[in-house]
Every structure is written in structure tokens, then in C-alpha cells.
N, C-alpha and C positions, 0 to 999 in steps of 0.2 A: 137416739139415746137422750136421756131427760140433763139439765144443766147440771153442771159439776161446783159443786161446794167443797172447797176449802176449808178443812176441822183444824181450828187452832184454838191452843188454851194446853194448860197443865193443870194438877192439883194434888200437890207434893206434899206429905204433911211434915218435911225434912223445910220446904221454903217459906220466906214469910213474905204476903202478898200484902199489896196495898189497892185498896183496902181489901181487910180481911176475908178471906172464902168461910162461906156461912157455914159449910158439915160439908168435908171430904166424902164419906160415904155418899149423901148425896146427890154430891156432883158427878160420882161414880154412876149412881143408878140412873142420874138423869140424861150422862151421857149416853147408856146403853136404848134409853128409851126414845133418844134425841136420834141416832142408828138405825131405831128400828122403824121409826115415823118416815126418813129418807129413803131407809128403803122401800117401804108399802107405796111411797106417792112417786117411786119412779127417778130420782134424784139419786144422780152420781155423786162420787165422794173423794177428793183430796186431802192424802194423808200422810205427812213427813218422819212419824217415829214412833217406834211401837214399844220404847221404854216404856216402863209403868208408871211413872213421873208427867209424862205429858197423859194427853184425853183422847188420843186416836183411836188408843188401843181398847177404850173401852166403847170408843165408838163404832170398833169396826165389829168387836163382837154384838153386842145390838143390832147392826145391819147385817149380819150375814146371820142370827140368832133368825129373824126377821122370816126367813123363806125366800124372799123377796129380791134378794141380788142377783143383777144378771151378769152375764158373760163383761169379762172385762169392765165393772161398775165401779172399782175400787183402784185409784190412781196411787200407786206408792213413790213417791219424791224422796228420797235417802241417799244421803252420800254411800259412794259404791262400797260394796260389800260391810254395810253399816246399818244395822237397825231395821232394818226389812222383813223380821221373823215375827211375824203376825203368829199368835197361834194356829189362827184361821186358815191361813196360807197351807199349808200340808195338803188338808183336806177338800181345802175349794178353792184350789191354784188356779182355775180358769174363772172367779171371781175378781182376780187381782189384776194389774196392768202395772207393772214396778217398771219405773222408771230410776235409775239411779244416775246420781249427778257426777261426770268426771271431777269437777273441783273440790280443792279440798275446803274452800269457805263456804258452809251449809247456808248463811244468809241468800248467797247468790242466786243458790237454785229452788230457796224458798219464798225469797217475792217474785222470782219469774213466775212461779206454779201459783202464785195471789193474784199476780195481773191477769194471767192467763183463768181464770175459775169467773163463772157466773155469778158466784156467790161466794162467802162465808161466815160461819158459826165460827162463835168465840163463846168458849164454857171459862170460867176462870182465867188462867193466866197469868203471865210477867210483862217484861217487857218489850217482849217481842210481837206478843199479841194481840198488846196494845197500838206498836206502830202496824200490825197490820190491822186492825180496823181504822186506821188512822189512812190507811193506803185505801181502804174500801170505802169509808167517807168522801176523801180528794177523790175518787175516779166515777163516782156516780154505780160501785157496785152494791147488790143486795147484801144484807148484814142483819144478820139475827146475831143479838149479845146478849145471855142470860145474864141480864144483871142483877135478880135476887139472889144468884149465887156468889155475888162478890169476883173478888180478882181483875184484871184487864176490863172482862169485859162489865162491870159493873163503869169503868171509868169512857172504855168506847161509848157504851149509853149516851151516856151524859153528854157525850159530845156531838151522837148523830141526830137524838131526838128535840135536838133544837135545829139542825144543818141540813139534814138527810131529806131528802124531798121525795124518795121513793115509799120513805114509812111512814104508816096514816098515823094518826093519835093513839088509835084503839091498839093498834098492832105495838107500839111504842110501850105504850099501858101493860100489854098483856107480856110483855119482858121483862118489867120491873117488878110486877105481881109476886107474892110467895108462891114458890113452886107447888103445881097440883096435879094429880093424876092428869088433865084433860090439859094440864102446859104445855109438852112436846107435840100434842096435833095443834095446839092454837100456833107454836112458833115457825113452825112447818107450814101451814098454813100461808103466815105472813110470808115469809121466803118465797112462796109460788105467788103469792100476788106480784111481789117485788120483779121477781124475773119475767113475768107477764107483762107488768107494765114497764120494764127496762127494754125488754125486748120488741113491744110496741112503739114503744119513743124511737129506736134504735130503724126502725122498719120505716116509721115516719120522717127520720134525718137520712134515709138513706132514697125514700122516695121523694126528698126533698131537691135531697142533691142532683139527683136523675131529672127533676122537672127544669133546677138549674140551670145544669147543661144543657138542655135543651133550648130553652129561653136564649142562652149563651150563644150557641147555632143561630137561632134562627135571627139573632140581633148583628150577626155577623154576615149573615148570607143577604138580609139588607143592606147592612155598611155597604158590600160590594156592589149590590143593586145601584144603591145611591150613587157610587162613585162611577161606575159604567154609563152612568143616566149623565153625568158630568160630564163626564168625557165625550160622552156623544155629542156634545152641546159645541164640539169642536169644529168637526164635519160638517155640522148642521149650520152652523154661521158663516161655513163659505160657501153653501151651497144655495146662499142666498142672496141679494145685491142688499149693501150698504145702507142702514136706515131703514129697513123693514121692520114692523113687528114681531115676527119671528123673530128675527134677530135678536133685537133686544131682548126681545124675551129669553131668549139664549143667555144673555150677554148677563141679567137679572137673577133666571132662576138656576140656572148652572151652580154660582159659589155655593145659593142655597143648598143646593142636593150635596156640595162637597164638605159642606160642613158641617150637615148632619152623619157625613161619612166618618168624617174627625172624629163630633161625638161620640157615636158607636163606637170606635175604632179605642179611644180613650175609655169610656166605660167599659169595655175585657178589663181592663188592670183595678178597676177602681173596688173598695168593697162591698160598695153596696150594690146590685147589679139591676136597677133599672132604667132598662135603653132606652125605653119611649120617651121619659120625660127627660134622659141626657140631648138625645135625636132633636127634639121642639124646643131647648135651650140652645144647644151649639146651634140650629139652623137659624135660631132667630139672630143670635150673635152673629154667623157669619153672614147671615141679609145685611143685618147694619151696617157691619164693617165693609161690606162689597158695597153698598150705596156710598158710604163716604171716599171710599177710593175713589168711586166712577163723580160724585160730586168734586175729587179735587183735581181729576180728571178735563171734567167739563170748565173749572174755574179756568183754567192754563188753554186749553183747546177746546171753545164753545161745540163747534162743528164734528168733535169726534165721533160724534156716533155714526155721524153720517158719512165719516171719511174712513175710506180704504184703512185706517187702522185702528178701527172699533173690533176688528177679526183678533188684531194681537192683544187686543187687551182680555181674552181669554184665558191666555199661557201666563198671563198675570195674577190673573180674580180668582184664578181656581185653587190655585198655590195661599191665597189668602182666605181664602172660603173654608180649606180643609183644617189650617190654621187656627184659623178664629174657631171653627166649633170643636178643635183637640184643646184648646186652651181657654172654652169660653166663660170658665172661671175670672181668669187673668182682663178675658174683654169685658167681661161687667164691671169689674172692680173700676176698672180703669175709668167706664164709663159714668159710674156713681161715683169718683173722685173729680168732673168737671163739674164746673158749676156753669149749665147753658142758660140761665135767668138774670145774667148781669144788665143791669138799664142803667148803667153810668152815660151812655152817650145819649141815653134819653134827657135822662133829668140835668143834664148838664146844659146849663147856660147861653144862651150865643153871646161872640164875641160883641164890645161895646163900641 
């Protein structure tokens, strides 16, 4: 079934609209022809009340006038047993799909049936039809507003075809135009582009998200790599004698790999989600910070490496590896707040 439009507007010649509706008649006939265009291109229709007051009713006779309505095309939104008697109805009750609202506040169950619609037409109108093309603006839905006819949608206009990023110039243009025989196919027209390219964008954010999560996987299923490659670095340091190069190399690249584990492990939450260049941050930060350890290390105990407790200082540097690259914000700042270029004990004097 083809996307469903929301028909809102009235044109009452009992109300006074601002700004003024240009000829009641019409807005009549152009509603009927605005009906008959939706239904030849396939285009469902949402319709609240088939008072003579509102434009439903003359929108639905144009679509069902049309030939062109199929089974179930025609969504009726009415508070229960309220307004629902389409004349149409009688005769092509399997045209219709009435939905009626248990509440008795009609607002409720008529911006649900706006949020929920792929589109909406606004022919004239008040105030009501105004906030809903004000709801179709904010939500990035399609909106065709006849605004040579004055009412609502003359002021909706005005609002989207500066905002609306769905409507080109032309299509914009050919709303505000004096109504002509070949108007209802141009605005019908634009509506199918709208929902094409809304629906395109929507296809795009949704293969978006899908490449996301996946990225998100597979940035995670490294984290653990990383962190198992750490941890091995455990095993592998006793399984060696004191002072070897393995070892240290253990002893070196271990915090490395735990703190590219942090980063990843910190990039899930973050918003913007690129793990490779969080992974080459926090790893570098957590090298550093594992070299200044194992340097204050060697300050206090020159011989550690080479003594039977170079092993334990793994259950240490891994804890500070994973550390330093989940925080490695926190370790640059830290780092660009020392100043390592002091030459006070250079340029300073010997005693006399």
C-alpha cells in the first residue's frame, strides 16, 4: 500500500481565517481534485471528520469520485460513534478502514494519526492545522500547504519553505502559485518526491545504524583480543628466567595491549564511535604511563628486572595499562600540564 496522508484544513464560510481563504467554492473543487490526484498515484489517505465545515469530506469524495481507491485506502480517525458518515461510506465501505478513538479529547487521537502518517495536505484551515503542519515541519514529515488558498496553510508555508529541507524551491513555488487546472498533479507530484526522498534518507539512517553496530562488535571483539593478548603476557613471564627479552618484552608490551583494551572498552559509551583512533590514543597513553612506572621502578630497585620480581610487577602495569587508555583523556591533560623543559639547575650559578 502506497504512504498515507493526513487531510487537514476546513473552509467554513460561517469562520474567519487568518489570513483570509481566497473563494470557499474553490477550495471545495480543489479539494475534490486534490482526492482524485491521491488516488490515481496510489496514495492512502487520513481523514478525521466528515462535517461539511472541515475538507475531508470533500476530499474523500474526489478520491473515491476517482475509480482509483483500493480496499481499505481511506483511514477514518473519529471519535466513537462521531462523524464517521462519509456519504461514500454506504457504498464503498470496503474503501474505508474507520478507526474510532475511545477518548473523548479529539486532539489526542488526532496528532497520534499526524505522527503516525507519511505525509500531510493542509487546504485552508484554523488553528489546529496550523499546529499540525507545525508538527510536520519539527518531525521532518512531507507537507504539501496550498497556500494560494489562504487559511492555515497559507501561514504553514511560510514557515516550511524557509525550514523544510524535504521541499525543493520549485515544489515550494508551485504551492504558493494561483490555483490552475494542472496544480493538484504538480502538488501531488511534490508529496511523492518528499516521501521518496524521506524514505531514502530513512533507508540510509537505518543502514547506518546497522554498519554502526557492527563496527561496535567488532571494536569490542578486539577490546577482548587485546585484553586476553594482556593477560597472556602473565604465563608467559614465568615461563621464562628473569631478565630475558621476552620477558621484558612482556613486562613493556602487555600494559600496551591493556590499554588499548580500556580505550575500546571506554569508546562503547562515548558518542562519537571511532575505536581505532580511541585504541592508538589510550595505547599510547598507556605505554607512557607503563614506562614511567617501570622508570620509578628502576629509580628505587635498579636490578628489578632482572630479579625474581619483575614477574609481580605485571599484576601491577596491567591494572595501570587498562587504566590509563579507559582515562587516556585524563593522562594527556595531565601530561600537557607538566612543564618537562625546566633548566633552572642548568643556568644556575655555582656556589662562590
Amino acid at each position: 500500500m502506497g504512504p498515507l496522508i493526513a487531510v487537514v484544513g476546513s473552509a467554513s464560510p460561517q469562520r474567519s481565517y487568518e489570513p483570509p481563504l481566497a473563494d470557499v467554492a474553490q477550495m471545495i473543487s480543489a479539494a475534490e481534485s486534490l482526492g482524485r490526484e491521491l488516488a490515481i498515484n496510489s496514495f492512502r489517505i487520513a481523514v478525521f471528520s466528515s462535517h461539511p465545515d472541515f475538507i475531508e469530506s470533500s476530499v474523500v469524495k474526489g478520491y473515491i469520485g476517482s475509480g482509483s481507491a483500493e480496499l481499505r485506502s481511506i483511514e477514518v480517525h473519529s471519535r466513537f460513534g462521531k462523524e464517521a458518515d462519509f456519504a461514500e461510506i454506504i457504498a464503498f465501505r470496503d474503501c474505508f478502514d474507520v478507526r474510532p478513538d475511545p477518548g473523548d479529547d479529539w486532539e489526542v487521537g488526532y496528532y497520534r494519526a499526524l505522527l503516525s502518517a507519511d505525509g500531510v495536505l493542509i487546504i485552508g484551515g484554523g488553528r489546529s492545522a496550523f499546529t499540525a503542519g507545525l508538527i510536520a515541519i519539527s518531525r521532518g514529515i512531507p507537507i504539501v500547504a496550498a497556500a494560494s488558498l489562504g487559511g492555515a496553510a497559507q501561514r504553514v508555508w511560510r514557515r516550511f519553505a524557509e525550514a523544510h529541507d524535504l521541499v525543493s524551491d520549485e515544489d515550494a513555488y508551485a504551492m504558493a502559485e494561483a490555483w490552475q487546472a494542472q496544480s493538484p498533479t504538480r502538488l501531488v507530484a511534490s508529496l511523492s518526491r518528499q516521501c521518496d526522498l524521506r524514505t531514502s534518507r530513512l533507508q540510509e539512517a537505518e543502514a547506518e545504524q546497522q554498519r554502526a553496530g557492527w563496527r561496535a562488535t567488532v571494536s569490542l571483539a578486539v577490546g577482548v583480543l587485546f585484553l586476553l593478548l594482556a593477560l597472556a603476557a602473565i604465563p608467559l613471564s614465568y615461563s621464562q628466567p628473569p631478565g630475558t627479552a621476552l620477558g621484558i618484552t612482556a613486562l613493556v608490551g602487555a600494559p600496551l595491549l591493556a590499554a588499548g583494551c580500556g580505550a575500546i572498552m571506554r569508546n562503547a559509551f562515548d558518542v562519537v564511535k571511532n575505536w581505532v583512533r580511541t585504541a592508538v590514543l589510550g595505547s599510547a597513553a598507556g605505554a607512557i604511563t607503563a614506562l614511567l612506572f617501570l622508570a620509578a621502578q628502576l629509580t628505587t630497585t635498579p636490578d628489578i628486572l632482572t630479579a625474581e620480581g619483575s614477574r609481580r610487577l605485571l599484576f601491577f602495569i596491567l591494572p595501570i595499562g587498562f587504566v590509563s587508555g579507559l582515562t587516556f583523556d585524563a593522562v594527556y591533560s595531565r601530561l600537557r600540564a607538566q612543564d618537562v623543559s625546566l633548566t633552572a639547575s642548568l643556568d644556575r650559578s655555582p656556589p662562590a
